[in-house]
TIZAMAR-865468 format. One line per 2 residues: their letters; for each residue x, y, z of C-alpha. Coordinates in Angstrom, 1 decimal. Each point is the difference from the previous one (the first is absolute). Layout:
N
a) X:Y:Z ~ ... $
This chain:
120
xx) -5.2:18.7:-5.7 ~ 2.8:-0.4:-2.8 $
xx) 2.3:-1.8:2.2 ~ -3.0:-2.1:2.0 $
xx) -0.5:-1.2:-4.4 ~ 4.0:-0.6:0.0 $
xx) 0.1:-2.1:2.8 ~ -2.9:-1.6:-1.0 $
xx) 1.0:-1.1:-3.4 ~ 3.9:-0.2:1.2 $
xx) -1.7:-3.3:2.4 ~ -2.1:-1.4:-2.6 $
xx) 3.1:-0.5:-2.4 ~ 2.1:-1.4:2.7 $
xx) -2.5:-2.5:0.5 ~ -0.1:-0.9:-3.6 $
xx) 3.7:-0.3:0.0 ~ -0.1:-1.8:3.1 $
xx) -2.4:-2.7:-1.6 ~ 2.3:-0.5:-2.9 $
xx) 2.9:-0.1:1.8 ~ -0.9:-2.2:3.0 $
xx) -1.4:-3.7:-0.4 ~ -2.9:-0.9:1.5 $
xx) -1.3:3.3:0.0 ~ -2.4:0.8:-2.7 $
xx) -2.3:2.8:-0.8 ~ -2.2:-0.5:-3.1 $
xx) -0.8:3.5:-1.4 ~ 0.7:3.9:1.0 $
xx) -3.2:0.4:1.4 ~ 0.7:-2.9:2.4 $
xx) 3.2:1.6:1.1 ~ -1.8:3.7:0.1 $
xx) -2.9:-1.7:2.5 ~ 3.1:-1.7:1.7 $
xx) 1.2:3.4:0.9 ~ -3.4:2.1:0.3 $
xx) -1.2:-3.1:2.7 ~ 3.6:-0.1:1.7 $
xx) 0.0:4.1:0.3 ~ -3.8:-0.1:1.6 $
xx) 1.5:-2.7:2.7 ~ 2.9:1.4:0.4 $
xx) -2.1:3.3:0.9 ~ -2.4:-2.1:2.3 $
xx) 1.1:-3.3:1.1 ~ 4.0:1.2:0.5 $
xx) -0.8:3.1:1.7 ~ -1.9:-1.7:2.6 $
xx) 2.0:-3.4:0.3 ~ 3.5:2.7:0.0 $
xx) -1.7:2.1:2.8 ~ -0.7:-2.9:2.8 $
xx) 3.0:-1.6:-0.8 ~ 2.2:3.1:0.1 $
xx) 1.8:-1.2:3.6 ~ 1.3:-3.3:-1.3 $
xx) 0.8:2.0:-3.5 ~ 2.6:2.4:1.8 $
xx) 1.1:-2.8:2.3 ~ 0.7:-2.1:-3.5 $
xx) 1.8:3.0:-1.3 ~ -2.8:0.2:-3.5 $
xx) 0.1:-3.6:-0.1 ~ -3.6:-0.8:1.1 $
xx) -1.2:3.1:-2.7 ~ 1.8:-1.9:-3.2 $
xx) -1.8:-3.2:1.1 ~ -3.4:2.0:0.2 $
xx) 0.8:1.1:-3.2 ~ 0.6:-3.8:-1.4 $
xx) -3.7:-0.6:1.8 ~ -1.9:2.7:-1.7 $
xx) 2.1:-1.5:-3.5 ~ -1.0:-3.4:0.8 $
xx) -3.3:0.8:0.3 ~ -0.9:2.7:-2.7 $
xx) 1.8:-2.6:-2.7 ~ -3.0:-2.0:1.0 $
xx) -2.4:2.4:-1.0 ~ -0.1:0.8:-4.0 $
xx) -0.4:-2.9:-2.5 ~ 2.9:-0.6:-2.4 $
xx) 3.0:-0.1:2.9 ~ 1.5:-3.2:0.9 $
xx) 2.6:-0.5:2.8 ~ 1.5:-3.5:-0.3 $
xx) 2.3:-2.4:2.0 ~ 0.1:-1.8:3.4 $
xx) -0.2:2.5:2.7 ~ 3.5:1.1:0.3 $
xx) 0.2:0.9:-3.5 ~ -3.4:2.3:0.1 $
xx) 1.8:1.6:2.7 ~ 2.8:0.3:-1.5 $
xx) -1.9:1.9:-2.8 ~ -1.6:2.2:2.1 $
xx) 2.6:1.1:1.1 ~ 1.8:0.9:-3.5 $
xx) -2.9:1.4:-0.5 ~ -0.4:2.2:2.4 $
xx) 3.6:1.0:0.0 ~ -0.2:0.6:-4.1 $
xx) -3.2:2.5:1.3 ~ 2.3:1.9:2.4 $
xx) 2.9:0.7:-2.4 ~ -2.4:0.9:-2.3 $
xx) -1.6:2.8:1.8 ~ 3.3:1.2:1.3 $
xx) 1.0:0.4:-3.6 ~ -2.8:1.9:-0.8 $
xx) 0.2:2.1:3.3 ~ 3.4:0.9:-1.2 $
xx) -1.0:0.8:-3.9 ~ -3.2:2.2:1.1 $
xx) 0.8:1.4:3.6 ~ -2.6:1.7:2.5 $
xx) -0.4:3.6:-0.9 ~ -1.7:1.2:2.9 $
């Protein structure tokens, strides 16, 4: 429970950090970045479970490759969701952001993996 809170605050500052450090990416309040992270934790659950399970073959035969870009989908499409987020930029450039994005959410829960490990 303590570290399911960590992780879940851990995000929520990255994406604050993220949207002052990146241009063309905004979020407008804390609350937008906490639904940002509750709605992209509830797909991740749902929508990458099942997308990650029927496309598991061409994942291992893409050595993860297929998985990051699932992971860049269920982004994409959970930054859609809550008012107050804006992604910005021709094509290329939204991508781009996602993908610093979703690389800046994977450091960050390795770091907090590392600072509170599993117990069990």
């Amino acid at each position: 429970m303590f570290r399911g809170l960590i992780y879940f605050v851990v995000n929520v500052l990255i994406i604050l950090l993220l949207s002052n450090i990146l241009p063309g990416f905004k979020v407008s309040t804390i609350w937008a970045a906490t639904m940002l992270i509750i709605v992209l934790t509830l797909l991740n659950w749902t929508l990458g479970v099942i997308l990650k399970f029927f496309t598991f073959p061409l994942n291992f035969l893409s050595f993860g490759l297929l998985g990051f870009l699932i992971n860049l989908f269920v982004l994409w499409i959970s930054l859609n969701i809550p008012q107050g987020i804006t992604v910005s930029g021709t094509a290329f450039e939204q991508f781009i952001l996602l993908l610093i994005i979703t690389i800046g959410l994977s450091v960050g829960q390795a770091i907090s993996q590392a600072m509170f490990p599993d117990k069990d």
